[in-house]
TORTORVEX-280595 format. One record per residue (C-alpha): residue in three letters; x, y, z. Coordinates in steps of 0.5 Angstrom, whole numbers, padded with zeros to 4 digits, always signed. Layout:
# TORTORVEX-280595
ALAXYZ;...
This chain:
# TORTORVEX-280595
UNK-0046-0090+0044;UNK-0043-0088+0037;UNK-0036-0091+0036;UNK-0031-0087+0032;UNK-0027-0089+0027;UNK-0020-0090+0029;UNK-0018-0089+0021;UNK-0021-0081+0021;UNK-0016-0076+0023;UNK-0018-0071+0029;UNK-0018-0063+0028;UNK-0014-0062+0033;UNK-0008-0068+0029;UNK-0011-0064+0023;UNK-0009-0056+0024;UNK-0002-0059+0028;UNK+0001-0063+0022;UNK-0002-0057+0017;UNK+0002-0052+0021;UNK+0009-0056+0022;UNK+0008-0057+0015;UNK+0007-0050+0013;UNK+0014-0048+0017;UNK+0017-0053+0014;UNK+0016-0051+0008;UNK+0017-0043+0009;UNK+0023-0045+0013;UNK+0025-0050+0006;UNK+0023-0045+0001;UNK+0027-0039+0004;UNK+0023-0035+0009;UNK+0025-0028+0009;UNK+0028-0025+0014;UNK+0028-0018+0012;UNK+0023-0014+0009;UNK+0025-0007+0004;UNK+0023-0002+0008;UNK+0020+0000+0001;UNK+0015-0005+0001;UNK+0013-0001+0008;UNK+0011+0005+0009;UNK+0008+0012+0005;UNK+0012+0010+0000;UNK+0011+0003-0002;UNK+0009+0002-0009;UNK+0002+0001-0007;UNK+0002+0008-0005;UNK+0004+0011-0011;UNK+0001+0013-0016;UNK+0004+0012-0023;UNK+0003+0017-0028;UNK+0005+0017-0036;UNK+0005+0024-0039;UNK+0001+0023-0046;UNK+0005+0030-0050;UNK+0011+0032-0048;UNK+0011+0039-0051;UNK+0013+0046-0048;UNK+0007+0046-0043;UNK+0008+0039-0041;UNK+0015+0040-0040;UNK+0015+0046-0037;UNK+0008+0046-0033;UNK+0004+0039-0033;UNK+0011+0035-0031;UNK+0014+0039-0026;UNK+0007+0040-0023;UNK+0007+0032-0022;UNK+0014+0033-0019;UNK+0011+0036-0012;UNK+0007+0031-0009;UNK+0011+0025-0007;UNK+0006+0020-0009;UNK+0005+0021-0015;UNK+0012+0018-0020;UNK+0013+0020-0028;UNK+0014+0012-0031;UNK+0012+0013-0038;UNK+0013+0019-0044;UNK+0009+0019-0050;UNK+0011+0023-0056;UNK+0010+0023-0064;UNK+0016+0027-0064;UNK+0022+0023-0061;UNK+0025+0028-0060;UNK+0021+0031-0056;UNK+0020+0023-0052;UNK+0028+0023-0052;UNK+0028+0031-0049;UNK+0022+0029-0044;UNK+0026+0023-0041;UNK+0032+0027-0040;UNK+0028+0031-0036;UNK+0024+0027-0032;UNK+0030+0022-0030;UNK+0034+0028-0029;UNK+0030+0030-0024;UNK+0028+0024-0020;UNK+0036+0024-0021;UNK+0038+0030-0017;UNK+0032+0028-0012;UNK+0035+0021-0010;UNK+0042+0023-0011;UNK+0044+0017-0015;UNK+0043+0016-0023;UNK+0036+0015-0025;UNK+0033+0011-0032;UNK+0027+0008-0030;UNK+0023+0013-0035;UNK+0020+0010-0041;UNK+0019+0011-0047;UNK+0013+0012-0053;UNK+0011+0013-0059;UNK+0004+0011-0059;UNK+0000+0013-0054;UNK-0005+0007-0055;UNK+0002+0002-0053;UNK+0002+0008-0046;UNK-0005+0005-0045;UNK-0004-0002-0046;UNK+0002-0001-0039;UNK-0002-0005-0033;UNK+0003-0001-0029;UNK+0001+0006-0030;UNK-0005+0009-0027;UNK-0006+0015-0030;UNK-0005+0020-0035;UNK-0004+0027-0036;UNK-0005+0029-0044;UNK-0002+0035-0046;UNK-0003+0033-0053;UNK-0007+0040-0058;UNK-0014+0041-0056;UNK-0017+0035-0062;UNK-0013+0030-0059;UNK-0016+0031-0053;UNK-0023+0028-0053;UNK-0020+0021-0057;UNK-0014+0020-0053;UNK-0018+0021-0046;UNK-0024+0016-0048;UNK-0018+0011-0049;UNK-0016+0012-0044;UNK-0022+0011-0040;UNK-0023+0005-0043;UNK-0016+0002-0041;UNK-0018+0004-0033;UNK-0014+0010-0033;UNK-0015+0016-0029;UNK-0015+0022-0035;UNK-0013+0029-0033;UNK-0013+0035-0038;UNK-0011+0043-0037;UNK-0017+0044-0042;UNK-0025+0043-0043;UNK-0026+0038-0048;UNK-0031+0041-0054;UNK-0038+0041-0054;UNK-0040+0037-0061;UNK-0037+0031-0062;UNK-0035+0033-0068;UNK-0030+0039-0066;UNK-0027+0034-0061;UNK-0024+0028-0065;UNK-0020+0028-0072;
């Protein structure tokens, strides 16, 4: 018969200081003993859907954005404009609503002026463009490239050529 080695650690011994020491360490560390109902649920982060509106003109203000306001997984974070007029009157817009939804005060809109810098955003998982039609085709492909989910109100052009400036 084969004689064991006093000096090896059995599983049973292993698995028993692994776990004291895993509960030690959670216990040192700060285990939490509450968890946000936010983290849970329909609502959790992991659950909605995080949208950047790429043109903040009438139709965007008027149609795109209050469209997405309908469905509670899906939240406006970013807004994009050349014109920061319209950056700044699009915030208001968006944080105004998500405001008067909540009841407490809202400033968690945020703004751009290139949509390139929108797209660089690892939070934002998709975008509504609402920029002129020959705009379309450029900011969509982009878009895609950076893992984005695209909507657009309108066809993309048929040639190339139309489509991108």
């Amino acid at each position: 018969m084969k004689k064991l080695n006093k000096n090896k650690v059995s599983r049973r011994s292993f698995i028993k200081t692994a776990a004291t020491g895993t509960i030690a360490s959670a216990i040192v560390a700060g285990f939490p003993d509450i968890i946000p109902a936010t983290v849970l649920g329909s609502n959790s982060p992991g659950n909605r859907i995080n949208i950047g509106a790429i043109g903040n003109g009438r139709i965007s203000r008027v149609h795109d954005l209050p469209g997405i306001w309908r469905y509670d997984n899906a939240r406006i974070m970013a807004v994009c404009d050349l014109d920061s007029n319209r950056v700044t009157d699009a915030k208001k817009l968006v944080n105004d609503f998500y405001a008067r939804q909540t009841g407490k005060p809202y400033d968690g809109v945020t703004g751009y002026s290139d949509y390139r810098a929108l797209l660089a955003n690892k939070d934002i998982d998709a975008v509504v463009i609402s920029t002129p039609d020959h705009w379309h085709a450029l900011i969509a492909i982009a878009a895609v490239k950076a893992g984005k989910d695209v909507y657009l109100q309108s066809l993309l052009h048929s040639r190339l050529r139309r489509a991108v400036p």
